[in-house]
N, C-alpha and C positions, 0 to 999 in steps of 0.2 A: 572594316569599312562596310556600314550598308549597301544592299543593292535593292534595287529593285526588279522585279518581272514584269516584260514586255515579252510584243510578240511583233513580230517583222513581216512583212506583208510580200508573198512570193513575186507578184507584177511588178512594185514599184520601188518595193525597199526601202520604205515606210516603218518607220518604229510608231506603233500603234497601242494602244491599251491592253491589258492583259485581260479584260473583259469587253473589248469590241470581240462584236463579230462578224462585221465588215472596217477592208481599210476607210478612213477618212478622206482620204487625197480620190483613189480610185475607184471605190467601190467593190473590191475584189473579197470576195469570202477568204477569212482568216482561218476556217475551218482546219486546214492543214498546215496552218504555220507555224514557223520556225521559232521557240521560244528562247528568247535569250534575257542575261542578268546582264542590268548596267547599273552602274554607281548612281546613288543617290543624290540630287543637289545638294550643292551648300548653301546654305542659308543665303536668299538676296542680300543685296546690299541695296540701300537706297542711298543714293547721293544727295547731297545739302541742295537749294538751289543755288546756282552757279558753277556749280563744282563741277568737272569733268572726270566722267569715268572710263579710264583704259583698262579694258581687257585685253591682258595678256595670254596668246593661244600657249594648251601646254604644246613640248616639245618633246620628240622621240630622240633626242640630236645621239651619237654614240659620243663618250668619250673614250680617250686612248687609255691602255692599260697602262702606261709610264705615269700619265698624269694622277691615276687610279692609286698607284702604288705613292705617292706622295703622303696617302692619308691612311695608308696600312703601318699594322704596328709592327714594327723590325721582332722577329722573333729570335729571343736571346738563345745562346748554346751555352749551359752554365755546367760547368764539372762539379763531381761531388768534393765538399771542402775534408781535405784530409786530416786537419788538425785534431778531427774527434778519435784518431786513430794513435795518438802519438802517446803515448808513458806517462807525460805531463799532464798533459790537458786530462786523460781517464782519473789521475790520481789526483788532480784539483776537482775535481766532478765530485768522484768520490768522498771525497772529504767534507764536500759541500754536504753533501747526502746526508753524512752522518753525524755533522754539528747540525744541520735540521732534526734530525731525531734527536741526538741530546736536547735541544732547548726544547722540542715538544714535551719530552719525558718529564722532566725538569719542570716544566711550565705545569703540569699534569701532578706532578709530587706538591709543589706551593699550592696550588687548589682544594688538595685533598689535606695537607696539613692545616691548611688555612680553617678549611670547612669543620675536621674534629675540633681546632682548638675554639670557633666561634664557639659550636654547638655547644663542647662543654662549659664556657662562658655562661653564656645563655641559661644552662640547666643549673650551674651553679647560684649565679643571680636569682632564677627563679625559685629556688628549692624544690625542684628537682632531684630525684635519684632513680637513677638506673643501674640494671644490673651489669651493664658492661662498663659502666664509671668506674675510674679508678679511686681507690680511698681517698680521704679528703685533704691530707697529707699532702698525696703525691698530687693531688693536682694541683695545689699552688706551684707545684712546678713542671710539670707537664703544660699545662696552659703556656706561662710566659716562652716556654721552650718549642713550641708548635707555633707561635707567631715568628718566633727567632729562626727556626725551619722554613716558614714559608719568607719571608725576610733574605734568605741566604739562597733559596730555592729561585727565588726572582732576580738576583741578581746571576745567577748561572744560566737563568733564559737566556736575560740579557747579554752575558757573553757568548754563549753557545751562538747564536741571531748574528753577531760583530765576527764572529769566526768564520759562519758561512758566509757572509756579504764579504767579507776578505779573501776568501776562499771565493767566490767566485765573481769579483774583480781581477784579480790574479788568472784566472782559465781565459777572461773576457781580455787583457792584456796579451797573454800568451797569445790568444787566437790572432790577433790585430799584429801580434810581431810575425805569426809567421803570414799572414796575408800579404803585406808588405815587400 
């Protein structure tokens, strides 16, 4: 909130200009007076013609602390949930853990099969030869065998992924039974 600076006239008690230097009402030198900060207006209002304007004075009124506490937030007392401590629930965790790394693994192998058997496509199609190619031979079957890798590799994401989400359905069940 803004304020502004004024200055208070010793005689009369007078809120005067912060650059008078005499009060206005008395005449009294402002020289040694009392500077204080008050809020700034708010914006007039002008009224329509006809309209009436009520000003409302503010108010210091106290309210009671019962009434107070009406619109305070109840502070909750929550224990720590022990379910994470129990043989089940650690060993559904776990499991979860480690069918995520299978399908990442897994998902990481179909990539990298995927990737050599493009490339050697690719260099085949083009006439290409490199020295880490295998002879020509074997890549007619290496190729279709590297899609059939990655093929086999995507489908063991996909279970590894249905293993953990059952695996941790089952922890999210257990938890709910022993809440109950």
């Amino acid at each position: 909130m803004s304020t502004l600076r004024k200055k208070m006239c010793p005689a009369c008690h007078c809120v005067c200009e912060h650059v008078d230097s005499y009060c206005q009402q008395c005449h009294t030198s402002l020289y040694h007076a009392r500077e204080i900060d008050i809020p700034a207006p708010l914006p007039t209002y002008q009224p329509h013609p006809g309209e009436r304007l009520i000003v409302v004075p503010p108010s210091s009124a106290h309210v009671d602390e019962e009434y107070l506490n009406l619109f305070k937030r109840p502070v909750l007392y929550r224990t720590v949930p022990n379910y994470h401590h129990t043989p089940v629930h650690q060993r559904l965790s776990h499991r979860a853990v480690r069918y995520q790394r299978m399908g990442l693994m897994a998902f990481f192998v179909a990539c990298c099969a995927c990737g050599w058997s493009f490339v050697m496509t690719v260099s085949v199609f083009m006439g290409w030869r490199f020295g880490w190619m295998p002879p020509p031979a074997l890549t007619d079957v290496l190729v279709p065998l590297g899609y059939a890798l990655t093929i086999l590799q995507l489908g063991a994401t996909y279970t590894a992924f249905c293993a953990r989400d059952h695996a941790l359905y089952l922890a999210d069940m257990h938890q709910k039974s022993l809440a109950s």
